[in-house]
N, C-alpha and C positions, 0 to 999 in steps of 0.2 A: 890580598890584605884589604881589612875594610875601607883603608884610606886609601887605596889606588884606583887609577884612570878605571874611568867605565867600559865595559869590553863592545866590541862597535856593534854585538846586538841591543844591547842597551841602549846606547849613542840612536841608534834607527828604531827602537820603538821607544817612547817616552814609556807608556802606559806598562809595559813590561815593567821595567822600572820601579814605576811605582808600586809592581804588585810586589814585587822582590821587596823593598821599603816597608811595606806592610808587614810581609810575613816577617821581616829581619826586628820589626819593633812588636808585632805580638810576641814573639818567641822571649824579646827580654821583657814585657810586661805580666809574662802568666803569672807570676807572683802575687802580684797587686790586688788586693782586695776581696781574694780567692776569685777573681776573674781571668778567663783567659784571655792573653793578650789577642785574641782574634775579636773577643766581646767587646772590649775598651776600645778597639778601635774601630769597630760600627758604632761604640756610643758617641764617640770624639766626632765622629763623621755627623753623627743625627745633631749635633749640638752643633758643628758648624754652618750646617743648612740649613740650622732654624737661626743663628745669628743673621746670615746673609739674606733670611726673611724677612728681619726684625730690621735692619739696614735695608733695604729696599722700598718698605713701607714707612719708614720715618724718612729717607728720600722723597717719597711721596708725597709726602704731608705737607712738609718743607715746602717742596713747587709749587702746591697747591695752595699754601697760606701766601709764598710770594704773589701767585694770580689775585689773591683774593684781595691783597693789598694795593695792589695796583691800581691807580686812580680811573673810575669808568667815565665812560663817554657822557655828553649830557644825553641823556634824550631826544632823540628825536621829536622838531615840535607837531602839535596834531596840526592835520588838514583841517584848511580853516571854509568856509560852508561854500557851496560853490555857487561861482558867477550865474546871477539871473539871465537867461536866453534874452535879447534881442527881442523883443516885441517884434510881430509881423504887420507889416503896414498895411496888408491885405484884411487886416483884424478891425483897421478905423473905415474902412468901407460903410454903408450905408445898410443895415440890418435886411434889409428888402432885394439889395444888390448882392449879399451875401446867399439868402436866402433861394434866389434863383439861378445864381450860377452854380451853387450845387445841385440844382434838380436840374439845370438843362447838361452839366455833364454827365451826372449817373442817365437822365436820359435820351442822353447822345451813346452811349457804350452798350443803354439797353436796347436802342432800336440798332443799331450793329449789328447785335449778335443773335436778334432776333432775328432780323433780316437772313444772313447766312444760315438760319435753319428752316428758312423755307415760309417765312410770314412777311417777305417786305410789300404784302397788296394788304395788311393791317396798318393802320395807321396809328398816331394817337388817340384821336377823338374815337375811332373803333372800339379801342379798350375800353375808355370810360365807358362805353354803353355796354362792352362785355360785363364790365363788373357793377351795374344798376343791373342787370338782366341774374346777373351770377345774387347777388344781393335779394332782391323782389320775389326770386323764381319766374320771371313775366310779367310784364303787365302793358298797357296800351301805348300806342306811341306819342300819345297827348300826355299822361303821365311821364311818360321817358324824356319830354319834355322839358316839363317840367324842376326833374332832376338834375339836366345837364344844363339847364339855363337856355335853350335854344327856342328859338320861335318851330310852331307845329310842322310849316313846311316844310322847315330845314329837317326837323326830325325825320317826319316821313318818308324824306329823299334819301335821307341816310338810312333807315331800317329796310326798307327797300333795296336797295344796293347790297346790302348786307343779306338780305334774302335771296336776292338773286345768285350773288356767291357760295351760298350756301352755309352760312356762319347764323343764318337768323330762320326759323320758321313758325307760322301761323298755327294761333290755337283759339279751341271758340271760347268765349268770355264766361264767368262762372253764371255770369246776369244774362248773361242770353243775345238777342237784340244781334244788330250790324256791329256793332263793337267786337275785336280779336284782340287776343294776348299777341306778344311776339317773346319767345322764347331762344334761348340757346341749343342749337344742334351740338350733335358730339364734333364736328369740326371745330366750331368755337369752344366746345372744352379744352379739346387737345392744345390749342393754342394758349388758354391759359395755362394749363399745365407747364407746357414750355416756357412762358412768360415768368413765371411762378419758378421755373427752375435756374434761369437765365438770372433775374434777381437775386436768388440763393448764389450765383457764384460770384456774381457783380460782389453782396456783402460780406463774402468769406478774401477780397480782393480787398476789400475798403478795413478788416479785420487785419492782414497783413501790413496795412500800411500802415494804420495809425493804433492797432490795437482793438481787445475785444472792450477790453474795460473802457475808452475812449469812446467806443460805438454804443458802445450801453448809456454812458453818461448823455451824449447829444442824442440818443432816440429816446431817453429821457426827458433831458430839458426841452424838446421840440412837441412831447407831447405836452406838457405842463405850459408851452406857447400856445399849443392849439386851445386848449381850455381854458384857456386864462381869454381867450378871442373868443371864443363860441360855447362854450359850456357844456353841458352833455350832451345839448343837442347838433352834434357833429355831420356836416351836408355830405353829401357823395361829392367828391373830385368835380369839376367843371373845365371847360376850356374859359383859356383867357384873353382869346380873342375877340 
């Protein structure tokens, strides 16, 4: 009978059931509409899961109007500009005391490193006469002299020493006469070379520390120092003893 207990295949599959359900309510619908009750009840089906769409997304909407209602946070305030560094006291120094404890570190690091590649019988004052000699192409030791500020004797004893090691040698003057050039040998190029490369790393060091833009600006402002002192007419290096 249609009103009796469900038989215990039923009871153990639901979905049986329902197919049984189905086919029991198309058989009394085929009347209806000249449809078969198999059709009405795929239509009945398509119209429920388009309800339960319709309900899902008005669900939706609902939560989404509750969030949108919901009172928001203030903003976060902006960052406000940041703290000026600390002035360095090493800055109120004396422009001249500044000015030399940076050249005697970079040339405490450069005669280092020159040294360990085989130049520690160059000195400082050596170089400056390499680079009047690199500069000139040659010229007399009364002229190189003059260049380096030194009195003639002292010159002489230095280009001489420098000859003897083999960094300096003799050439005859264009004017003739007892007067000689003194020239650079390829030993003294080599060593500027090295010099010359020894530099390049020392400033690719000084670029790491404080920046390239930093090192642009101060090889800037120091050359805009030099000419604002001496004007175009720029001396060779000097010792400063």
């Amino acid at each position: 009978m249609g009103g009796g207990r469900r038989t215990g295949a039923e009871r153990r599959c639901p979905a049986r059931d329902l197919n049984g359900r189905r086919r029991r309510g198309a058989a009394m619908m085929e009347s209806m509409d000249g449809q078969t009750g198999e059709q009405w009840w795929d239509l009945a089906y398509q119209q429920r899961q388009e309800e339960q769409r319709e309900e899902r997304q008005q669900r939706l909407a609902r939560q989404m109007a509750a969030q949108l209602a919901e009172p928001k946070p203030p903003p976060a305030p902006e960052p406000g500009p940041e703290p000026e560094p600390e002035p360095d006291p090493l800055a109120a120094q004396d422009l001249t005391f500044l000015l030399g404890a940076a050249y005697q570190s970079i040339q405490t690091e450069f005669r280092t490193e020159l040294d360990s590649a085989g130049y520690a019988d160059v000195r400082p004052l050596h170089s400056l006469v390499f680079q009047v000699l690199q500069t000139r192409g040659g010229c007399t030791s009364g002229d190189l002299a003059d260049d380096l500020g030194l009195t003639r004797q002292a010159t002489l004893q230095t280009v001489k020493d420098l000859e003897k090691r083999g960094y300096l040698r003799q050439a005859p003057h264009p004017e003739g006469g007892r007067r000689v050039l003194y020239v650079l040998t390829e030993k003294a190029q080599q060593h500027l070379r090295a010099a010359g490369y020894v530099l390049g790393r020392i400033e690719n060091r000084l670029v790491d520390k404080i920046g390239d833009q930093s090192l642009t600006v101060l090889r800037t402002r120091l050359a805009q120092l030099v000419r604002a002192q001496v004007g175009d007419d720029v001396p060779p290096l000097r010792p400063l003893w």
